[in-house]
N, C-alpha and C positions, 0 to 999 in steps of 0.2 A: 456358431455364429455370434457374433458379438453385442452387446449388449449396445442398445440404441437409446442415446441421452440426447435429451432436446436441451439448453440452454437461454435463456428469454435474458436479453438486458436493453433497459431502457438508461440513455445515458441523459443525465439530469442535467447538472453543470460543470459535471469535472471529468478527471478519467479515472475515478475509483472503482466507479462498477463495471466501467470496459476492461479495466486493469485487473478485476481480481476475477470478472468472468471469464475473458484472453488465456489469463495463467490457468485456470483450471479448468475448461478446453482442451490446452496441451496437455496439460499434466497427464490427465484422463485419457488422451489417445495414447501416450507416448509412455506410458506406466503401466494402462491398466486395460489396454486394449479395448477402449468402449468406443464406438462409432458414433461422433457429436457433432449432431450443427449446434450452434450458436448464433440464434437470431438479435441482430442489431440493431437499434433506430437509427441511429446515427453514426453513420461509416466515415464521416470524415474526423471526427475525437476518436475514430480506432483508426485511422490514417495515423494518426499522431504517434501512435505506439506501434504501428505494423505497418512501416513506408509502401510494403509493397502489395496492401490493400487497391483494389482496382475499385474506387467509390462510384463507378458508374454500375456494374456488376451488381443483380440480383444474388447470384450466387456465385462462391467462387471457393475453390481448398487453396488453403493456408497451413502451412505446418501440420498437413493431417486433418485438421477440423473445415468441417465445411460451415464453412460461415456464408451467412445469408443475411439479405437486410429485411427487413422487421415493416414491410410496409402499413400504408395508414389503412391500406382497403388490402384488407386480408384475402391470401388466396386462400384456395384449400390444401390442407397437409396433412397427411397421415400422422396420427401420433406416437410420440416414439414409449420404449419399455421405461424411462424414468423422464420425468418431466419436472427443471428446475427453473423457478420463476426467482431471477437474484432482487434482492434488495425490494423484494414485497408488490413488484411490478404488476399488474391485468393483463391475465394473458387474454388473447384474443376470441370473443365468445365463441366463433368458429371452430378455435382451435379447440376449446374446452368439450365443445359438443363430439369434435371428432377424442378426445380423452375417453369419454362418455360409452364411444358405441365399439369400442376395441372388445376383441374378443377376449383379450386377456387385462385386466385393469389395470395401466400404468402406474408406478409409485409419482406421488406429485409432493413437492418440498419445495418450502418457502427456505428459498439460503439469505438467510437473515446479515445485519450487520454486525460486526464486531464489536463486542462490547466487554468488559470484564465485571459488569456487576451480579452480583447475589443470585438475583430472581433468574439468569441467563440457566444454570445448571438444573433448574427443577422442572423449568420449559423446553429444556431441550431436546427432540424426539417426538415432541406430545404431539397428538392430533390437532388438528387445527379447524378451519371447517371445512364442508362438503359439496363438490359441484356434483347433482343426481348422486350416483352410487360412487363419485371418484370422492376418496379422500385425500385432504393434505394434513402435512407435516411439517413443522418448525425443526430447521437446522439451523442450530447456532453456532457460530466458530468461537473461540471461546481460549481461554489461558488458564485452565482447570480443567482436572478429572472431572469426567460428566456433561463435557461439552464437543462441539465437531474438533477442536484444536484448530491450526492454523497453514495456508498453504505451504508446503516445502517436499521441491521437488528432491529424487533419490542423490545422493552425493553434494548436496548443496554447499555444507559445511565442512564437507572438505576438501571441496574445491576453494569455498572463499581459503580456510585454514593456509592452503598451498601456494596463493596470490596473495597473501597478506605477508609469507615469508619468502617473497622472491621480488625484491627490490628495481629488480632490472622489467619485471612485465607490469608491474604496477609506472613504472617511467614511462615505456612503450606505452602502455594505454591511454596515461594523461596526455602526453605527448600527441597522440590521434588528435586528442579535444583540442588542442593549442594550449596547453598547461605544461607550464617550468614551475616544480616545486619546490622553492627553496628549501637548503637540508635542515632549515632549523627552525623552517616556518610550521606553525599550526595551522591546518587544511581542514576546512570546512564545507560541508555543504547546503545552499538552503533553497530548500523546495516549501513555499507556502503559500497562505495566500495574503490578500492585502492586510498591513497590519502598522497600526502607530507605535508599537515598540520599537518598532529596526532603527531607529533613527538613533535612540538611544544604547542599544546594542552596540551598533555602529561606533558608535562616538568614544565607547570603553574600550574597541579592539584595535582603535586609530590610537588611543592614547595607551595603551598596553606596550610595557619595556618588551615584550616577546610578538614580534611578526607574526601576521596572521592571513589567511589566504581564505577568502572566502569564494567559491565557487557557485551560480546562480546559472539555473537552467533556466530557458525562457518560461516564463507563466503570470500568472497575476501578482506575485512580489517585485516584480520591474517598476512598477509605480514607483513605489516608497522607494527603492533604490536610485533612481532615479531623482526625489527630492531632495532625498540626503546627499547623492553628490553633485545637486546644482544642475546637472545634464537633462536633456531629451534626446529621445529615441535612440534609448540603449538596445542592442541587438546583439547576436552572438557575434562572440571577437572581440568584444570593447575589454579591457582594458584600464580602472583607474586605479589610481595607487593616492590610500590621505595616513598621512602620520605613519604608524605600521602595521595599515589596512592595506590590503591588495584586494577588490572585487574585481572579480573575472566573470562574464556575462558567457554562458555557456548554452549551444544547442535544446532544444528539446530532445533527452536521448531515450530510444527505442529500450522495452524491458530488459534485453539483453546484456544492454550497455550499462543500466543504472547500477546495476549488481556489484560490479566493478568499480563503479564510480562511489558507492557508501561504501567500497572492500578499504578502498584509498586512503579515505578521510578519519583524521582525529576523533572528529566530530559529525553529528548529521543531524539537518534541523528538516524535519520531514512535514509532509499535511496528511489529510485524509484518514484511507483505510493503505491501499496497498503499499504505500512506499513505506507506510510504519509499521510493518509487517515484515518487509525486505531490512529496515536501519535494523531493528530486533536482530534477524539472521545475520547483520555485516557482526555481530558484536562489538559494536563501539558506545558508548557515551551517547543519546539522542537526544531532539528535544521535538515534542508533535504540539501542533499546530491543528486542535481536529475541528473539525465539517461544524461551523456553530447553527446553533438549530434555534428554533423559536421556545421562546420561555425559560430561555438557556438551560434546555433537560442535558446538551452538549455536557456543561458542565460536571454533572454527576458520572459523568459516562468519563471524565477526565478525571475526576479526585480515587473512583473507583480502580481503573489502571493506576493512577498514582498509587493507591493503597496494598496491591498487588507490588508491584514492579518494586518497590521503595523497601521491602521487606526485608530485613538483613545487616542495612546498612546503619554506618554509626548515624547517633545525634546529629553533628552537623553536615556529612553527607548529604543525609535524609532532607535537610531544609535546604540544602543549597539548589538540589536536584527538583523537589517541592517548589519552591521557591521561584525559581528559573521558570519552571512551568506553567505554574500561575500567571504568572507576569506578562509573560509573551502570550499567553491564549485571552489575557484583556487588557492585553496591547498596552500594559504599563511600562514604568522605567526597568529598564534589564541591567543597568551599570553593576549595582550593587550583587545584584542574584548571581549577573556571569561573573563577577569575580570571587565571590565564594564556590562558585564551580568550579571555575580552573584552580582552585587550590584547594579543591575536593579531588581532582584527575585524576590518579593514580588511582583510588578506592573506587570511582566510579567506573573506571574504564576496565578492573578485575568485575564489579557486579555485571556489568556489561555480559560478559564475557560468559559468567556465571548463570544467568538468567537466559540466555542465546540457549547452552548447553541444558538447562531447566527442561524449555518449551520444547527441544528437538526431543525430548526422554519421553514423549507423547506420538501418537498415531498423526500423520499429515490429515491436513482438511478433506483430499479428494482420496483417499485410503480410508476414510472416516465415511465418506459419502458412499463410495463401494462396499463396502460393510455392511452401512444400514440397506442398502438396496438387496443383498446377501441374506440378512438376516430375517426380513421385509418377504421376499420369495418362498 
């Protein structure tokens, strides 16, 4: 009989934590044979990544997972043999009390956020507190021995590996989007959220002797794009072209489709947790954009990955990449930073490559979460 995992995600204000609960969901039926609802607050931000979510539906399967919405007035539900509460969410006292009176005591894990600092490897595993006799546990995903590692499903990397060297279905693809990529343009992609850098970013890739294609899926960086080329109500399809800038206003695309879409690109200027998790697996050049938090703790959680990811590379590599980074996460001038980037390219884009190949030498996150549930019994 198959191992029964409960999933809890409450979706804040983006699609991080629908995005990285959705993926490992699948992953989890379609890998590891465990039988998974995945309770949702909000079905219409996982409409946005699964069209053919039915948001009137209490419950419904989806690719195997039965997803169900997460209402305010809890009914009752049986608890399942692992119980994952993502991103530190309350699960519902009903539900804790039915954890409580199982004959057999469920394993219960906090699947933490992403992080790559220090203190992540020594907490990771530990007990946590205790509802009556049920215990939890901290799971950390992590880019070090001694943590969960990071999601990636079986053959990920060498299916990107295989689309990345077949020129004619990477065409096919863009081509779906409404995308002609010039043979000698730099193709970019940027997924963020609001931000007073772009303007100046912008302004270096219109004046850049080399064409540049920048690729924007609908989300909260359409503002800024939108003041910088003087327009309203940019929508997918648009369209401008300044100096030798091309911005292309593209769809919100489905998980499936993103894969593809960071396989494409030179570049990938990503947000959050899940999409910079996926530019990692495309192995290109990235730049993140993460979740800023209050008393800017964001920041440590960014020079930390900086200090990891940046390991290897020369002197001026290192600052260009540094550099870049900084700048765009507090929205300062980018002129300077992206052009010491792109005449870092060639070093960055082996580290790239280099570092992809690193993290895959590791156990995936939900191979990681079967284990401890394994080891746990």
């Amino acid at each position: 009989m198959a191992v029964r995992w409960d999933i809890f995600c409450t979706v804040v204000d983006n699609f991080g934590d629908i995005g990285v609960t959705w993926r490992l969901a699948r992953q989890l039926v379609a890998e590891h044979r465990c039988a998974v609802r995945l309770w949702v607050d909000d079905l219409r931000a996982f409409e946005r990544l699964c069209p053919e979510v039915d948001v009137t539906l209490a419950q419904q399967w989806q690719q195997g997972v039965d997803v169900c919405h997460w209402p305010r007035e809890w009914l009752p539900a049986e608890a399942a043999d692992v119980v994952i509460a993502a991103f530190a969410c309350q699960l519902p006292g009903d539900y804790m009390d039915a954890m409580a009176e199982r004959k057999v005591t469920p394993l219960w894990m906090n699947l933490d956020y992403l992080s790559a600092e220090d203190w992540v490897v020594g907490c990771h595993g530990l007990p946590s507190v205790k509802y009556k006799h049920v215990q939890k546990y901290f799971f950390f995903p992590g880019f070090r021995e001694g943590t969960g590692g990071l999601l990636r499903e079986v053959g990920l990397l060498e299916r990107r590996q295989q689309f990345q060297q077949d020129a004619e279905a990477q065409r096919r693809f863009l081509q779906e989007l409404g995308v002609e990529r010039a043979p000698d343009a730099r193709l970019i992609s940027l997924f963020a959220y609001e931000n007073t850098g772009l303007a100046s970013w912008f302004d270096a890739m219109a004046a850049d002797v080399r064409a540049t294609h920048v690729l924007v899926p609908e989300g909260r960086v359409l503002g800024d794009v939108e003041r910088w080329l003087g327009v309203e109500g940019l929508a997918a399809g648009a369209v401008h072209r300044r100096g030798a800038l091309t911005v292309q206003v593209l769809p919100f695309v489905r998980q499936d489709q993103y894969d593809p879409l960071l396989w494409c690109c030179d570049f990938n200027a990503v947000r959050g947790e899940d999409s910079f998790v996926r530019a990692q697996w495309a192995g290109r050049p990235l730049l993140w954009h993460i979740y800023q938090q209050e008393e800017d703790v964001h920041l440590e959680k960014l020079e930390a990955f900086l200090g990891l990811y940046t390991q290897g590379l020369s002197e001026s590599a290192e600052k260009a990449m540094s550099g870049l980074w900084r700048a765009w996460n507090a929205g300062q001038d980018m002129a300077g930073h992206w052009k010491n980037t792109c005449e870092q390219q060639r070093e960055l884009a082996e580290h790239a490559q280099a570092w992809c190949l690193e993290q895959a030498s590791r156990p995936d996150l939900a191979t990681a979460l079967v284990k401890f549930y394994g080891n746990w019994i």
